[in-house]
N, C-alpha and C positions, 0 to 999 in steps of 0.2 A: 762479463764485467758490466757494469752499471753506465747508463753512460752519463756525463756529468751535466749538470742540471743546465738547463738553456736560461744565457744570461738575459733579462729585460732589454727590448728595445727601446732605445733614448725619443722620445717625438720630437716631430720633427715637423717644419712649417710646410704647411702645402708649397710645392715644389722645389722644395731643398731633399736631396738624398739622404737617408742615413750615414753617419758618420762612419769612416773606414778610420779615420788615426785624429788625435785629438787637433794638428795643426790644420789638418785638409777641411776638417768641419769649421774649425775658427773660421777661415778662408771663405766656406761656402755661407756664412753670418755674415762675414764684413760685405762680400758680395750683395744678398739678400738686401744688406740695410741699404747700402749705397744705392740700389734700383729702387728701395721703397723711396730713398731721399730724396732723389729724381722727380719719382711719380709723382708725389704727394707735393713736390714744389711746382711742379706744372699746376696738378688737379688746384692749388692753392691759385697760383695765378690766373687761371681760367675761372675759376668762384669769381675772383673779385672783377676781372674785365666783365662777366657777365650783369654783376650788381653797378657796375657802372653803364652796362649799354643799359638794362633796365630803366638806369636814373636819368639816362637820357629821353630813351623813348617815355617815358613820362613827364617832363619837362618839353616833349614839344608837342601832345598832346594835349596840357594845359595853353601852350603856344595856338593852337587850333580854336579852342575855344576863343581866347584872345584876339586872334584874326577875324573870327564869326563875329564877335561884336563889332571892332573896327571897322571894318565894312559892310556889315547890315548898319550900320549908324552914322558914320561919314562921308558915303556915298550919298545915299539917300538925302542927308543933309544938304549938301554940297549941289547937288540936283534941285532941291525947292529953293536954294539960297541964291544960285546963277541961273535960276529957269528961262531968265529974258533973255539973256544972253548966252543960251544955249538951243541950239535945233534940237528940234523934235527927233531927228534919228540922233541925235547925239544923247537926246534923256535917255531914248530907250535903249540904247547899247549900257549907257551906263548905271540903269534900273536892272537891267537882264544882268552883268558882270557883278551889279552889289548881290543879284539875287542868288544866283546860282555859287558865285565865292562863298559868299556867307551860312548857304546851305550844304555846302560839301565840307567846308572846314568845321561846321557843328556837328555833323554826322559823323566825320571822320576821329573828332575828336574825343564823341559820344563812346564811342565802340572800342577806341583804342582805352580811356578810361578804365572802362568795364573788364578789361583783360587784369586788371588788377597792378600794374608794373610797380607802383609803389611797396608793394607787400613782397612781391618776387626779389626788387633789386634790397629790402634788409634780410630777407632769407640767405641768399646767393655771399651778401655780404658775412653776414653771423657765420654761415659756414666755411667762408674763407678764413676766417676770425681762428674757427676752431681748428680750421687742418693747420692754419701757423703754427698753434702752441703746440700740436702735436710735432710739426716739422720742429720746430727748437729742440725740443725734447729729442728727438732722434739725432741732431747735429751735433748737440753740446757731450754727448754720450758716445762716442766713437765706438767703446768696447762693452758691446750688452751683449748677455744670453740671451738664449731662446726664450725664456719666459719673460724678462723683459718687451724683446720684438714682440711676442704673441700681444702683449698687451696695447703699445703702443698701434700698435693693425686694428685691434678691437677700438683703441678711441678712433682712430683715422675712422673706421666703420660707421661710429656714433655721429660724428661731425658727417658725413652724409647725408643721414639721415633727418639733418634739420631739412635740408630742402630737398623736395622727394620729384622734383625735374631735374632732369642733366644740364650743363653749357650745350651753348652750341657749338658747333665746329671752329668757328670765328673765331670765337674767346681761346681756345686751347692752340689755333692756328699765332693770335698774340700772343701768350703767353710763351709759344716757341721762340716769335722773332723777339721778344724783348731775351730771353735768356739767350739767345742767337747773337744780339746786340750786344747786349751787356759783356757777356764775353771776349767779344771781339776789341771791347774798348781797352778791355783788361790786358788783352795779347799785345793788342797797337799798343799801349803805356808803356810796356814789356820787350818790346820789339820782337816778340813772338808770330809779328801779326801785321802787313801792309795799310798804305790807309785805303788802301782801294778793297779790300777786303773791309775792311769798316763801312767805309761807304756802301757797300754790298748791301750787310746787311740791316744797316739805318735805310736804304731804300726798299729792302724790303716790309721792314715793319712799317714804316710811311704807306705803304701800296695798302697791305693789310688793315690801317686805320685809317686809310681812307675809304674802303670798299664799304668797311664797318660805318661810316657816316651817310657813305650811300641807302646803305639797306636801312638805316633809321629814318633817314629822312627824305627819304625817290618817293613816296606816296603822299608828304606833303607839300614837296613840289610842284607835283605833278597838278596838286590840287590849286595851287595858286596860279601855276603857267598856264592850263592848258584853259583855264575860259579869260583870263586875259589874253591870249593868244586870240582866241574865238573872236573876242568883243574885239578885240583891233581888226581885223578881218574884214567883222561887218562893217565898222568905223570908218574903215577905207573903201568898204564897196557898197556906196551909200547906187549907184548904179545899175547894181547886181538887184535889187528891190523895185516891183512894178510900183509906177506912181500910182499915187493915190486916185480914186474916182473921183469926178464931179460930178 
């Protein structure tokens, strides 16, 4: 006997199995979409924290420059304007503190510039832009085939593709606690959910945007504390200095 002809197999998404009964595949779609929904609402959330650390660090980089002016120009001012009424170790601490602030805030500023953050934080953004509308699409849509999902993956793909650097760890870390958050407020409204679990995790997203302001801004910190620190130092250890020869 003949044997009868072997039926085509259905495609199928990378890591979805072939269909055994038409409910069990529905099942393994609804599945699929709900994990892409997930994903792509994080990847979406992590885009945009990232286009906003960006618009940060660029905004205090322009802040650098701004600093390097003010005191290369108010200091020194300030200094020929009270010279009578100011000691001699007291110009030069505060000759040395205009000099040295105003050269590490323009260098710092220089360099941070040059990484481009302006151009990064509307990439990061445009590409959050575009994984939304494909998220909608995927949300408003409960019940798609598989040629559908293929397609909606291939835009997800696309939007990528505008910005060709990843987030950092940060961003997709907030992105967690706000959805972390968000939820939690939802349960508490609900009585699904204590406030001490809300508190939970509103203090954890607090910790995370705060670490986040840290890592933006510890290095121009560090650039204004640490030669005013200096210059007070020597200000108070006008003794620690041989006198002068006669």
């Amino acid at each position: 006997m003949r044997a009868a002809p072997a039926q085509p197999r259905t495609p199928t998404l990378p890591g979805v199995q072939p269909p055994l009964a038409g409910s069990w595949y529905a099942g393994q779609l609804a599945a699929t979409r709900d994990k892409y929904l997930r994903d792509w609402t994080l990847a979406k959330g992590a885009r945009f924290n990232a286009a906003k650390r960006f618009e940060r660090k660029s905004n205090a980089s322009t802040m650098a420059f701004a600093i390097a002016g003010i005191v290369g120009f108010v200091v020194p001012y300030f200094v020929q304007l009270f010279g009578d009424a100011i000691t001699p170790h007291a110009r030069n601490v505060l000759n040395f503190y205009s000099y040295i602030t105003g050269l590490l805030s323009l260098s710092l500023g220089l360099i941070e510039q040059a990484r481009g953050y302006p151009s990064m934080s509307r990439r990061f953004d445009e590409c959050g832009r575009q994984i939304n509308r494909v998220v909608r699409r995927l949300r408003n849509y409960p019940a798609l085939d598989e040629r559908e999902l293929q397609s909606l993956v291939d835009e997800y793909e696309k939007a990528l593709d505008v910005c060709d650097v990843n987030h950092d760890p940060i961003d997709r870390d907030l992105a967690l606690a706000e959805e972390a958050a968000e939820h939690a407020r939802r349960a508490e409204r609900s009585g699904h959910a204590t406030s001490a679990q809300l508190a939970e995790a509103e203090r954890r997203l607090w910790r995370l945007r705060w670490l986040e302001t840290i890592q933006i801004y510890l290095l121009y910190w560090l650039v204004l504390l640490a030669p005013s620190l200096v210059a007070f130092t020597i200000l108070l250890c006008d003794s620690c200095f041989l006198p002068a020869a006669h």
